[in-house]
Structure formats: C-alpha cells, structure tokens
N, C-alpha and C positions, 0 to 999 in steps of 0.2 A: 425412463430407460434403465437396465437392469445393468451392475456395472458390468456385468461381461458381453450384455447382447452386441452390442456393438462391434464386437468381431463379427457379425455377419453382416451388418450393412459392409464394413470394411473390404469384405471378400470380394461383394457385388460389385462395390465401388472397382474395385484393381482389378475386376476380369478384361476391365477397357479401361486402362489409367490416359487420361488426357495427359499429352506431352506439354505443360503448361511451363517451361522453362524458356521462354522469350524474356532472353534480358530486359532489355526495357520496359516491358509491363511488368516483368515480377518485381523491378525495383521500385515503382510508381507504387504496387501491393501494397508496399511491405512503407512504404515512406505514408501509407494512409492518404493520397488522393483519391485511388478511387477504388468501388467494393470491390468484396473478395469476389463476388457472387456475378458482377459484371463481367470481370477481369476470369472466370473461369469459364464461364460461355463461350466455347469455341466450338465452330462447324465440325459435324462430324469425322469429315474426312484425317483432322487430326489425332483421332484416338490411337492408340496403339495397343497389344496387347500387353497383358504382365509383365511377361520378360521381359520386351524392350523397354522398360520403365529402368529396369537396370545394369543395361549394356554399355552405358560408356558415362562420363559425369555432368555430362549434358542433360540428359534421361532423366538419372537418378538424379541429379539435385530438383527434376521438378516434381519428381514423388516425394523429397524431402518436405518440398515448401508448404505444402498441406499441414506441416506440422506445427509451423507457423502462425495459421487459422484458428490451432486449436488452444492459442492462448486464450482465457477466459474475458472478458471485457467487464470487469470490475465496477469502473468507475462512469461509463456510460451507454451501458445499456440499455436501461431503461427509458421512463419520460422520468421515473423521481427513481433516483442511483441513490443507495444505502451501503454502503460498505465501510462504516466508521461505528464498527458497536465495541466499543469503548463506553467509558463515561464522557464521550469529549460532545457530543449532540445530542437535543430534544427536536422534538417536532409539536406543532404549535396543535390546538385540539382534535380540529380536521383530519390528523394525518397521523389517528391513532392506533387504526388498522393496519399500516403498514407494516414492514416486514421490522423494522427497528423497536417499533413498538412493541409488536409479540416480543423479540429479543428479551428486551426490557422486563417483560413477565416472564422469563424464563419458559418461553415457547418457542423451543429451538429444532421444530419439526416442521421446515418453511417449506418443503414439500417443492412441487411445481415454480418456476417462472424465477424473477429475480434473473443475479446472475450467476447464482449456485449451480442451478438442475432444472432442467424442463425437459417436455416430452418432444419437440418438434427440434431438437441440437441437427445441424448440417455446416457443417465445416468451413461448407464451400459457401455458405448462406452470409447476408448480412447480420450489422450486430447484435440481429434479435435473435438469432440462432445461435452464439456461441455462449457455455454454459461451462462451467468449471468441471462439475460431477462426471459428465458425457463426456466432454472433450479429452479431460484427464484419460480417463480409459482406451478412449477412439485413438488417442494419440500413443499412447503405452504399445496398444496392440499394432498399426502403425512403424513402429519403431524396430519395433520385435522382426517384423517381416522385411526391415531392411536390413537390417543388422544379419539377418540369417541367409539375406543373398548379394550379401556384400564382393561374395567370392565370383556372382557374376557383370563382374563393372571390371570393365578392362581401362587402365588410363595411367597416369601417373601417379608416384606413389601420394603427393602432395595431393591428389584429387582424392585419392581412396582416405586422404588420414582425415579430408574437410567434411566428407560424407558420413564418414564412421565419427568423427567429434561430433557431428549432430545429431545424431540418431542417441549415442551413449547420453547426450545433455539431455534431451527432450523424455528420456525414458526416466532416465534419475527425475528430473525437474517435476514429470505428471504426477508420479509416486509420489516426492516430497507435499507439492499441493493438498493431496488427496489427505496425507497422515497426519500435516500440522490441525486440521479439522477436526478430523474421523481418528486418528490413532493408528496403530500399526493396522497393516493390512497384507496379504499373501505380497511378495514380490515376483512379480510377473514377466520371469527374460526368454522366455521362449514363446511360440506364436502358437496358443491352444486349439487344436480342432475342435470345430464345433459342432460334431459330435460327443465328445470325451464329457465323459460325468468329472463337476468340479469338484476337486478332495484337496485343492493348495488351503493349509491353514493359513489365521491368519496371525502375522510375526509378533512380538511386542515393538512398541516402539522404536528401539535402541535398533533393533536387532534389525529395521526396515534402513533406519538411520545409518548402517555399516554397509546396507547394501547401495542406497541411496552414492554414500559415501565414494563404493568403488568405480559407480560408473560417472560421476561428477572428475576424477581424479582419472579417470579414463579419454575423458573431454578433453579436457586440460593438459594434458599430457601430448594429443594430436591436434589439437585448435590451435591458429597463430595470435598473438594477439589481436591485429589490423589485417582485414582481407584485400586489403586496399595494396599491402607489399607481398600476397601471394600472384604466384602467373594466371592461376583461375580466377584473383579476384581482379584483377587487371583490367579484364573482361567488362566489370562495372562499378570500375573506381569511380569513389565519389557517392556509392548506393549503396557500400554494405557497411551503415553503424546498426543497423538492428540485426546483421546475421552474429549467431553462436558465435562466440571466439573466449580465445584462451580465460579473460579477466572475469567473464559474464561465470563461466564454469568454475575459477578461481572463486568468486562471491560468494557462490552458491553453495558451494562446496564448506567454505567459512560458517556462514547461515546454520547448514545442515548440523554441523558439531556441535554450535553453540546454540541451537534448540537444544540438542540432545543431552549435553550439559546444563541444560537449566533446571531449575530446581523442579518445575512437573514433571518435564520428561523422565525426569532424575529418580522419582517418583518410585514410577514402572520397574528400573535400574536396581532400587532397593536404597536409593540414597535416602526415601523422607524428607523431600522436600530441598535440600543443601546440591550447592553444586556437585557436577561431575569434574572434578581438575584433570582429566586425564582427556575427557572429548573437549573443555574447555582450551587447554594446553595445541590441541590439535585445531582447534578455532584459529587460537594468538595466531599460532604458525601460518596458519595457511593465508591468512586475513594481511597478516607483516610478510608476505612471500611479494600480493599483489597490492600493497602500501610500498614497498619497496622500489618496485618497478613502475607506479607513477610519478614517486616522488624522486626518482630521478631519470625523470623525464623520455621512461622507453614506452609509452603505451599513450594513448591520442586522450583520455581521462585528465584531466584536472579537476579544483575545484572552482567552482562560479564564484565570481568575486560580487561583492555586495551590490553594487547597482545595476547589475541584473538576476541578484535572486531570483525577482519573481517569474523570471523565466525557466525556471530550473520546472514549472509547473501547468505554467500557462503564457499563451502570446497572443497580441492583439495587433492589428494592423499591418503584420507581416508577411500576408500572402495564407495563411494556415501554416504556418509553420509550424512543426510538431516542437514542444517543450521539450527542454532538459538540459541542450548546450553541452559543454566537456562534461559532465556531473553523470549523465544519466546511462548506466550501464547497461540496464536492461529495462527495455519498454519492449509490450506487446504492438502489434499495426493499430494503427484508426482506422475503424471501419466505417466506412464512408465518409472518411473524408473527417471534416469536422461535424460532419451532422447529426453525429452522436450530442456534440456538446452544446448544439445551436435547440436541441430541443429539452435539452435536461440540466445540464450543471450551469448554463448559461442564467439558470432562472430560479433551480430550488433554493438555492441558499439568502435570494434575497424577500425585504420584506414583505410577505403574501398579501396580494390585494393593494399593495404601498407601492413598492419600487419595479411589483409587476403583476400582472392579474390573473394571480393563483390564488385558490384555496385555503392552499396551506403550503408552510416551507421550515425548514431544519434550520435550528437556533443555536449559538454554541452556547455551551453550560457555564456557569459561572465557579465550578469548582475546576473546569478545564481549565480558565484563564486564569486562578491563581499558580497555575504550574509555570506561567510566565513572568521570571522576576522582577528584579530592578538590572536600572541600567550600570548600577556598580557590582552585578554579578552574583547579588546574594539574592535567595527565595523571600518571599515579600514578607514571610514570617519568619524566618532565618531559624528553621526547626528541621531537623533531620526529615520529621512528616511531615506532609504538608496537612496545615488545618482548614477547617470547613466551618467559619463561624464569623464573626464580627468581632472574634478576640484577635483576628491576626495581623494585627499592626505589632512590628517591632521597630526600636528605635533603632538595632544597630544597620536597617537594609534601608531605614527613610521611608519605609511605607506607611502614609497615612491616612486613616480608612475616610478621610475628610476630604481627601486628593487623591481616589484609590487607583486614577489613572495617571498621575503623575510621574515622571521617570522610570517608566518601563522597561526591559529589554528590549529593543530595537523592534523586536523580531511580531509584540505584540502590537504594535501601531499596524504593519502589514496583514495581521490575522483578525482584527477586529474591530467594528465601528462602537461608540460610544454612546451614551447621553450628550447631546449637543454637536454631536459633529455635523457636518455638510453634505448629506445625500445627494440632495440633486441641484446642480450647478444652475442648470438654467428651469425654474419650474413654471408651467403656463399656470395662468390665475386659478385652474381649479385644481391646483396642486400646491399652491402656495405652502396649505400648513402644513406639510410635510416637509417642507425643503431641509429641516433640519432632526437628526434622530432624539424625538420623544420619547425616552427610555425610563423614565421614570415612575414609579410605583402609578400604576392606573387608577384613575380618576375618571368617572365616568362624564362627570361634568365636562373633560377633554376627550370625550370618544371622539368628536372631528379630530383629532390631529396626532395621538396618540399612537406608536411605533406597537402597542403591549395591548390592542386587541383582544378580548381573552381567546377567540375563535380561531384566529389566523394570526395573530400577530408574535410578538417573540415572546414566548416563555418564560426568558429566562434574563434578560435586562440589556443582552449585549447580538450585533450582529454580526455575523462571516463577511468580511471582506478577500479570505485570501486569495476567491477564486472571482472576484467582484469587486473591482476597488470603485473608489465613488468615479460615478457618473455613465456605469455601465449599469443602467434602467430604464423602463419603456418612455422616461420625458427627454434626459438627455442620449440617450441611446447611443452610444459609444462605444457600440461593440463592431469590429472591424476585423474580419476573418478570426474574431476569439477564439480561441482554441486550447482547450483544456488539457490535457495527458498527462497523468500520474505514472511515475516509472514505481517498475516493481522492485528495483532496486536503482540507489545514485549513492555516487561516493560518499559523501557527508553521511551515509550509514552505515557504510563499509569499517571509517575511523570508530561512529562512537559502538559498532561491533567489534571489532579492534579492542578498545578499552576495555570495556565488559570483558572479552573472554582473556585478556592477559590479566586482568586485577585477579579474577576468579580461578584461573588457570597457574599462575604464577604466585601469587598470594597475596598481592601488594600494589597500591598504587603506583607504587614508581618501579615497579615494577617493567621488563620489557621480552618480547617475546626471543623465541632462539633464532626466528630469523629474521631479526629487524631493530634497532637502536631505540624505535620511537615507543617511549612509557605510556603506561594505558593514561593516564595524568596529560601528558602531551599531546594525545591524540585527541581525547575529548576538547583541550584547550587550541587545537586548531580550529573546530569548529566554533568554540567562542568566539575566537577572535575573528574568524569571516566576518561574523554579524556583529561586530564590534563592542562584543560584551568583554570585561576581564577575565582571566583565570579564576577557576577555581580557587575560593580564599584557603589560606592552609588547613583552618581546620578540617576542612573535604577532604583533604589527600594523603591523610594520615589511617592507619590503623590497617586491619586486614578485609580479608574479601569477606565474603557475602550479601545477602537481600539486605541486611539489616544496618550492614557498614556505615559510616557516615558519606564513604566514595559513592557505593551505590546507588543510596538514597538520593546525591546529588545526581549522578547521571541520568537513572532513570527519568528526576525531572528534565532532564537535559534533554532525552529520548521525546518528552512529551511535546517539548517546544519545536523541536527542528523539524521533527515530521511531524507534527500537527495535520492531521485531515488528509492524511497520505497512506492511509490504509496499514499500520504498522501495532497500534496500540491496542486491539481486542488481541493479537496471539501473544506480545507483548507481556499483558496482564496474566493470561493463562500461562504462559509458561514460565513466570514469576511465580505462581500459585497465589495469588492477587485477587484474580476476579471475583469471588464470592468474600472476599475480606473489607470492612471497612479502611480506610473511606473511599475504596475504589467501586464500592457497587455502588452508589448514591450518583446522583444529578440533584446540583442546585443551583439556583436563581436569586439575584439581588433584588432587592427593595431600597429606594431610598427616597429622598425629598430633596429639590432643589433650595439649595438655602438661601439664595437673592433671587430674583428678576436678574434674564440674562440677557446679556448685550451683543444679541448676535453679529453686531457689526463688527465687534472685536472678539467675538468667542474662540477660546480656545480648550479646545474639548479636554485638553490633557492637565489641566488646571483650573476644569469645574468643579467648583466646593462643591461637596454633597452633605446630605444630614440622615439620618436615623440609619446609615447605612448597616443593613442586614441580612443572611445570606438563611435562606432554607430551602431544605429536603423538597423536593418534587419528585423523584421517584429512586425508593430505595429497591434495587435488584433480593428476591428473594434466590439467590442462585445456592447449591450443594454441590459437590464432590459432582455428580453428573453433569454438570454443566461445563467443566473440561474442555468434555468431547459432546461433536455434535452426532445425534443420533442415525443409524441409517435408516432409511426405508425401511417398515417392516417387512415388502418383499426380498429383497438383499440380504436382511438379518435372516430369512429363514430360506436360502437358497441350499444349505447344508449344513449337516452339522457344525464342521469346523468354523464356519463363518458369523460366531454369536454376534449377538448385540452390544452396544455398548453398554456397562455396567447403568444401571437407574434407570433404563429408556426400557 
C-alpha cells in the first residue's frame, strides 16, 4: 500500500462509521481479551452516518478508538516475531531466510509481511492485519479528520480537551514511528483530497522532530494524567491504563528530542555526528517534568520492585493478564487475546527441536551477554569498550573466563540459560539427555544430547530464557495463560533517557536537569539499584558528555541490559552512529570444553569451570552510511519529485 492510498479506504470506511463506543466492550478491546475484528462486528442497524461520528463524546470517542488498532504489533504478529536487529540475536541455520537474517546482510528492502508493511493492513482486522507502514499513515489521515471536526462535538469542555489530546498524540506518535526508520518525511496536519496531485516535500529530520514536537506538547498540555479522576473517565474506571494521557505524551515527547539530539539525527542538523545540547536540554526537561511527578507520587506509574520484574514483560498463570504492572506506560492492545503469544514467542526462543518441535529458533549472542556485568557493578572487562575475545578477563571486576558465568549481574541469570543448567524439570525417558543444557563446543560423538545442533540448535553457546524461564517446554509444559507484552515504552527507560539527555544536554554527569533535582548519575543508579547492582564506580561519573565519555560508554551498556529483547537497541545503535562500527556490527559465539565430569546432582551452572574458552565472529554486518535509513518502496520513492529516496537505496 502506497503511503498516501489509504486515505481513500479511510473515506469509504467514515461514509458509515460504526458507533463502536459501548463501554464495556471497548474496554475488554483495548485490555486485549478479545479481537479487534470480533469486537467491531456489529449489526447493521448500528451504523451511523459521518457526522454523527462527532456529535457529542460518546460518538467521537468511538471514532477515536480505531486509532488504537492502529498500533503496529511488533512483537507478536507473526508465527516467528523479529524485531530485535541489533547485535543482541542469531538464528540457528534453518532460519536463515528470515527477515533478521537479510537484516544481517544488510537487506533492508523486507518488502511485504512481517510487522513493517503488507498489502492486506485492516485496522479493524486481527493481528495479522496490523502493520506499522499502513497503519502509520491510516492513522495520521484519521487523526487529521478528527481534529478538523472537532468544532462539531458539543459536550464538555473536559470531553472536547480528552478527544483532541488523542488525536494530537496519535498524529505526532504515527509520524515519529514512520521517521525514526525512514527519516524525515512531509508532515501531514490537514486531511488531503484525494483528488489533489501530491507536492508536500519531504522535511529533514529535525525539522519533522519540531513538528512531532508541537503536537506531543499539545497532548500534554490537554491529557489528564489518570482517566480514572476525569467525569468521562468515571464512566470506565478501572479500564483506562492504555488510554492516551498526560505521562504517555510527556514520554514521548522526551524520546522525540533526545533522538533528535543524538549524534545521527544530529548528523542531518550539521552537528557530524556530536550531540545536540539544545534538543538534548529539551529532552532533560521534559523527561525531569514527568520524573518529577512520579517521584512524588502524583501519577498511578512507579517502578516494579525486583520480584516481580519479570512481570514488567510477561505473566504466567494469572488469568492472561497483560505485562507491565506500575512500569509500563505505554502498551499497544493484545490482539486476540494472548494468542498472538501462544503461537509465536511462547516457542521461538526456545531450543529447536529440544525444548520444542520447531525447526529453528533465535539464540542470544555471546557478545550481547558480555554487555551484562558482574554483580559488584563493573563490566566483566572493566574497559570503557566492551571487548570481543577471550582476552577479557580483568581482575579488578572478578571476571574469570574459567568461571565466565560466575557473579553476574542479577539481571543475566533472568535473561539467560547456560551450559549445565536444568531445562526440563521433569523429563520422560526419551528425553532424558536433554534434561540439562549441552552448551558446549559440538561434538558430534554427543549429537544425542547436544543443545549446539549445527541445524536447529544454538548458534551461539547460550539460550533465552527472559521470555521462557525453565520448565516452560513441551515435557514439562508450564505454560498457564503465558502471556507475553512488550511495552513500547516503561519507566526504567524514561530514567536511563533522563540520564543520557541531562549528561549530554547539561554537560556532566552530575549534572541535573532545570526541572528536576535528580543527576543524570542518580537516575541511571536508580535503576542499578532495582536490580540490586551497585552504582556506578567513580571512575564512570566523571569527565563530560558525549558517545565516547567514559559515563556514556557505561550507560549505553546499561541500556543493553535493562532492555535487553525489548525492541530498543537497533534505533539505539543507529542513532548513536554505531551500527555500521565495530564491534557493534559483529555477532559471536562461545566455544569451550568442560573441564571435569559434572555432577549433575549437585550442579551448579554458575560455577561451571570451563576450558579453551573462546569467542568468534559469526556474522560480521557489512552495513554503510545507507543503512541508517531504511529504504522506501520504489513506488513511494517515485510518487513525485519531492518525495526522493533514501540516499544509497
């Protein structure tokens, strides 16, 4: 679909907008029990024409909630979900076609399907119809058409400022989506006929980023925090933490400047790569506006205390209860329910063929898992960069490449299985050798029992547990309304965003924003301490901003661990100017040798000696300057003049 066609499905759709605003089922919607696509089947007799779509706030808010739909579904869309292209995962031979893989060879023309772009996107459709590309746009255009008959919704003034805060979020929000990918693109606030020949150029970066800007700051300004204490939200207290409101627009708003400040976007700007301290400055602010107002205690957000982390992600046994708890600001709906995640993320990440009978499945890298330190707070090589080799043992963090999983930071026993841990609790006899993860350099003489397969098995020496802790496998099968949901944004991002744009913005670690007491140094060391790591050592928090600081170098790593597999760390890199630099374009895999006969009745996986332990290259990214941005469609790119291509594509 072509990004503009879509205003005229739109049209068609609103000659008869379905009055789809029944409290009770829109809040069931949007809480993800049941589809969109069920839940919009209504008898005819309910249609109504356009207008009354926005005659009073009843009306309009269920033209609103279509807008809702058009969140993209990222992380379970598919049967195998990809949206971690970073260096943080491989995929095992089988599943070298997929769309990770092209990434990987720098074939960033994934066309059709996924959960980018496809040609069958319906709003109203389950999760196999919503698509980032499509919906961006459907929802832009959308937005544009309520905002422009805002003047006919008669109500109060609180009704008119809840309607108009969502329209202004959802228009900023589609735009940001589209540019952090694709790059600047025309900003689109009026609702185009479609008739009219298209001639909107398109912006630079920055210049989308100001527009972005003002209708985020326009949200915000009209959103309450909690709908739960307006008189409209009264109506379904109890069912609006996924609607728009003040913090979600405050976030994003934050986000927005501190892309735009980062050294790519910076790029465009004419910085060469150095921050922007003036959108960074505008980051601190806005970021220590809404730090402010959780931290004493005016907004229903906190942070998740450590034993229930893994809820901040996924839940088991709870009825399907969606993830996230105080933390999670902004999540998209589950569409259908959990059954997005009972056919996809319930399964890729464990071992193929071993812990479930697939093909192939996604491994995590071994130069990921050195981004996760020790448990006394220092990087396992105690080096500004992190290294990629079998030299990086240092004695002052205790890391011993003999004991490479010994004393971790907390946060890696949660995110990953070992050589020797305990997969499956209870195994029938023709499962036995498996009971325990076989991680070590393949042997073929051990192809019964071996986790390292070269087909299907792990790549790379270590497995995902963060979305699959032991005993969620087809022997012990432990899975009990699982339920996976990745938020697009949760406070623990909000802080270490915080940190970054005050050090960079202000000049200094200890530095602190103009509206708010807490130092970028502070911020990040609240999230240490959730996860019971120490502060930052001093030498980290000294000197001034930039990529190359020794503050930044540690945050960044800090970035890698807390959102680990959270969809955070390919824009991440790009807008670091990273991704085509070593050693971020590289994936590697460990080799080692068990050095005794091991005593699985007392095994304990985090004080397995190891021997020859060594780390190499599996796939080095040949990425260039074009790899940035991803490219458009060649029909898009040749829709008009004004609308070129991305540079290299």
């Amino acid at each position: 679909m072509s990004i503009f066609k879509s205003k005229k499905v739109i049209e068609m759709k609103n000659t008869k907008r379905k009055n789809i605003f029944f409290y009770g089922f829109l809040m069931v919607l949007l809480m993800g029990t049941f589809s969109c696509e069920d839940y919009l089947d209504k008898e005819p007799a309910t249609d109504i024409d356009s207008e009354a779509a926005y005659q009073n706030f009843y009306n309009f808010q269920g033209f609103v909630e279509e807008l809702y739909s058009c969140i993209p579904v990222f992380d379970k869309r598919e049967y195998n979900n990809q949206w971690n292209w970073g260096e943080e995962e491989h995929y095992s031979n089988n599943g070298r076609n997929e769309i990770l893989a092209r990434i990987d060879r720098g074939d960033f023309w994934v066309g059709t399907g996924y959960w980018l772009s496809g040609n069958d996107f319906n709003p109203d459709g389950d999760r196999w119809k919503h698509y980032l590309w499509q919906g961006c746009w459907y929802g832009i255009r959308k937005a544009n058409m309520g905002l422009e008959n805002l003047d006919k919704m008669t109500g109060t003034q609180e009704e008119k400022d809840l309607i108009a805060g969502q329209l202004y979020f959802f228009r900023a929000w589609f735009h940001y989506q589209i540019m952090v990918l694709w790059g600047g693109i025309p900003y689109i606030d009026t609702v185009l006929p479609a008739s009219e020949k298209l001639t909107l150029p398109r912006l630079s970066y920055l210049e989308c980023a100001d527009r972005v800007a003002t209708d985020f700051q326009k949200a915000a300004d009209l959103l309450p925090i909690n709908w739960d204490n307006t008189t409209a939200g009264k109506n379904t207290i109890g069912f609006n933490e996924l609607r728009i409101n003040k913090i979600m627009a405050l976030g994003f708003l934050g986000k927005n400047y501190l892309y735009a400040g980062s050294p790519w976007m910076n790029v465009s700007g004419g910085g060469y790569g150095t921050y922007n301290a003036e959108y960074c400055k505008k980051a601190a602010n806005t970021l220590g506006t809404l730090l402010k107002m959780v931290e004493n205690g005016d907004t229903q957000y906190k942070l998740v205390d450590w034993d229930h982390y893994s809820e901040l992600w996924r839940t088991n046994g709870q009825g399907g209860k969606m993830p996230g708890l105080t933390e999670a600001i902004f999540r998209g709906p589950a569409y259908d329910g959990r059954a997005g995640t009972a056919w996809s993320l319930d399964k890729q990440y464990l071992a193929a063929n071993i812990l479930y009978g697939r093909s192939w499945s996604l491994y995590p890298t071994a130069n990921y898992a050195n981004y996760f330190g020790m448990a006394n707070g220092l990087p396992i090589n105690d080096q500004y960069n992190q290294g990629h080799g079998s030299e990086i043992a240092s004695t002052e963090s205790g890391y011993d490449p003999q004991y490479p999983w010994k004393g971790r930071d907390p946060r890696f026993y949660i995110t990953y299985a070992v050589d020797t841990q305990r997969m499956i609790l209870s195994p029938p006899s023709n499962a036995a050798q498996w009971t325990y993860a076989n991680l070590y350099t393949y042997n073929p003489a051990d192809a019964a029992k071996t986790y390292r397969n070269p087909e299907s098995g792990s790549t790379t020496g270590y497995l995902l547990t963060k979305f699959n802790p032991v005993g969620f496998n087809r022997y012990d099968n432990k899975f009990n309304n699982h339920h996976i949901h990745i938020s697009w944004m949760r406070l623990g991002d909000v802080y270490l965003m915080y940190s970054e744009a005050v050090a960079n913005g202000f000049g200094s670690p200890q530095s602190t924003s103009e509206t708010y007491t807490l130092s970028a140094v502070a911020a990040v060391n609240t999230i240490r301490t959730r996860a019971n790591v120490p502060p930052f050592a001093n030498k980290y928090t000294i000197g001034g901003s930039g990529i190359d600081s020794p503050f930044m170098q540690e945050l960044m790593r800090e970035r890698a661990v807390e959102l680990a597999w959270e969809g955070h760390r390919f824009n991440d890199l790009r807008r670091w100017r990273l991704v085509d630099k070593f050693p971020y374009n590289i994936k590697t895999k460990i080799e080692f040798d068990r050095a005794e006969p091991v005593n699985f009745d007392k095994v304990d996986p985090t004080v397995n000696k190891v021997l020859n332990l060594k780390e190499e290259v599996i796939v080095e990214r040949d990425y260039s300057e074009r790899h940035y941005w991803f490219p458009f469609t060649k029909d898009d790119a040749n829709l008009y003049p004004d609308f070129p291509q991305n540079p290299g594509w």
